[in-house]
Every structure is written in C-alpha cells, then in structure tokens.
C-alpha positions as CSV (number, residue, x, y, z in Angstrom):
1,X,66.0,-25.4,-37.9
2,X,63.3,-23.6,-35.8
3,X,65.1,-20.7,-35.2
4,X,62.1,-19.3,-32.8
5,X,62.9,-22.7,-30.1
6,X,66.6,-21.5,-30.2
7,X,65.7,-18.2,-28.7
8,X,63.7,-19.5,-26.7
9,X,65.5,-22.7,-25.4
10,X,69.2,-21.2,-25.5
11,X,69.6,-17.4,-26.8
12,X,67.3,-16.1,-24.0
13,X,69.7,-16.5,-21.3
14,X,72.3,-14.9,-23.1
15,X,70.1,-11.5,-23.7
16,X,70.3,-11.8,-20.2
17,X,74.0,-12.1,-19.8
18,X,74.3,-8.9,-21.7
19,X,71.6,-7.3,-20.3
20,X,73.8,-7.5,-16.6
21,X,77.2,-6.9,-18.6
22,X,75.7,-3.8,-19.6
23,X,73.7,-2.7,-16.6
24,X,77.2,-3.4,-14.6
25,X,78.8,-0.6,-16.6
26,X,76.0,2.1,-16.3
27,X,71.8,2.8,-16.7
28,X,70.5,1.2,-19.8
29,X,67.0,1.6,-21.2
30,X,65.3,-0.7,-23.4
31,X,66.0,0.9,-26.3
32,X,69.5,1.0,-26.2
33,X,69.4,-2.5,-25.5
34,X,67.5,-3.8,-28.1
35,X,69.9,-1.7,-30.6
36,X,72.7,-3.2,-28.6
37,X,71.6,-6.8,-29.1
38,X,70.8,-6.7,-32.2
39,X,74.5,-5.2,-33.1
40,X,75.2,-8.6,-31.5
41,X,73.3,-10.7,-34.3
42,X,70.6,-11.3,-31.6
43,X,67.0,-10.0,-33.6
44,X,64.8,-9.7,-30.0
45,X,61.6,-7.8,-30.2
46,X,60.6,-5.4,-27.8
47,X,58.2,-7.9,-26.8
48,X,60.4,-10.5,-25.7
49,X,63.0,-8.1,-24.2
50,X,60.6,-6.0,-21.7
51,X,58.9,-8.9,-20.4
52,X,62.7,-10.3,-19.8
53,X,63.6,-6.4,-17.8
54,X,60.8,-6.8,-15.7
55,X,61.6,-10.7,-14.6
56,X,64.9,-9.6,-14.1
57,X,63.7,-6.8,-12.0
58,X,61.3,-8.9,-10.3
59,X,64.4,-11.7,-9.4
60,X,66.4,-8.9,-7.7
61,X,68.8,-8.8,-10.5
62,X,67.3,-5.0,-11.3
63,X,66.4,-2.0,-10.4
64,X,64.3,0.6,-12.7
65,X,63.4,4.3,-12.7
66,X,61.4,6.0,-14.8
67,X,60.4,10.2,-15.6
68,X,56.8,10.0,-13.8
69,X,55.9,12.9,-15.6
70,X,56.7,11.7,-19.0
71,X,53.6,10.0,-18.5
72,X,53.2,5.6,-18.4
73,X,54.9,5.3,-21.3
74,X,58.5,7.3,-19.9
75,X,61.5,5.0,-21.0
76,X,62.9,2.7,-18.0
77,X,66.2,3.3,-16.6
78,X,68.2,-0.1,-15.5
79,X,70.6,-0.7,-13.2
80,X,72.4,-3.7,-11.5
81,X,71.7,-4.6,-8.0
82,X,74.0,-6.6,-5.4
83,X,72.5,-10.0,-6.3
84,X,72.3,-8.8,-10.1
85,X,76.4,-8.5,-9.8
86,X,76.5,-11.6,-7.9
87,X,74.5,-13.6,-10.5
88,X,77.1,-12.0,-13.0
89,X,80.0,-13.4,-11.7
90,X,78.5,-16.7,-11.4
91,X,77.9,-17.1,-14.7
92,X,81.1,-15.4,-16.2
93,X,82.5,-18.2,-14.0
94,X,80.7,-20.7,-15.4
95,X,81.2,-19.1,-19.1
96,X,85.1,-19.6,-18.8
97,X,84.7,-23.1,-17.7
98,X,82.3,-23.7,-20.8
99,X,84.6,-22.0,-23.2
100,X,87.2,-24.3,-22.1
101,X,84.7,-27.1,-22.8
102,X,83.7,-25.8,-26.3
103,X,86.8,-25.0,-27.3
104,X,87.8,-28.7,-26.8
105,X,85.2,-30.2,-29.6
C-alpha cells in the first residue's frame, strides 16, 4: 500500500476539512495545526501543510496575519472567511450523506 498516493489522492482533502473546522472556532497557526493533525493519526509535514494554508488562502477560504516585526519568518495567524464557512458547510453536508453511505457496506 503506497501510503504517500493516499495522502495525496484522499487524506489531503481531509487536512483541509480540519484545517476550516478549526479556523471556524478561532486563529490557528501552522504549528498548532500540524500538532493537531497529527493527534488525529494524520503524519503531514510542514511541507505539505504550508503550501496547503496558502492555497487555501489563495481560494478565499483564508485569511492570514502575521507579526511584521518578528521578521519573514513570524508564525501565520489563520482565520475562516465567508466563502471558507460556506465551503464548510458544503462539505459537512456532503460528509453526513457519505457517512450514511459508508456506514451501509
């Protein structure tokens, strides 16, 4: 089983998910949510999961901040937006129909 295909194919969309379950309740920063995922099970590298914020920020689903004068480095602050909560409640739609699904096999 190629383990790196399944994160890649499947698993990355529901970093996501959590990512705008999380940013829904309050700010998160990168390194709370790589800590957070991987209490999850999920083992994402900071590599995968900053490039992932910043798409998400770039689709409107986003917003960041950041301490200027901690320098370029300064830890991102994440919150939802409008269409982030929108896309949200599409998909936790679309995850109680699929539960129902699953749950029938």
């Amino acid at each position: 089983m190629d383990l790196k295909l399944i994160n890649r194919e499947i698993l990355l969309s529901f970093w996501k998910v959590h990512v705008l379950h999380h940013a829904a309740e309050g700010e998160v920063i990168g390194q709370w949510m790589l800590k957070e995922l991987k209490h999850h099970g999920y083992d994402v590298s900071p590599g995968t999961l900053y490039p992932l914020l910043k798409r998400m920020e770039t689709n409107g689903w986003l917003t960041s901040t950041a301490d200027e004068s901690r320098g370029p480095k300064a830890p991102r602050s994440y919150k939802i937006t409008k269409e982030g909560r929108a896309v949200l409640k599409i998909v936790q739609k679309q995850l109680k129909e699929l539960g129902v699904e699953v749950g029938k096999a």
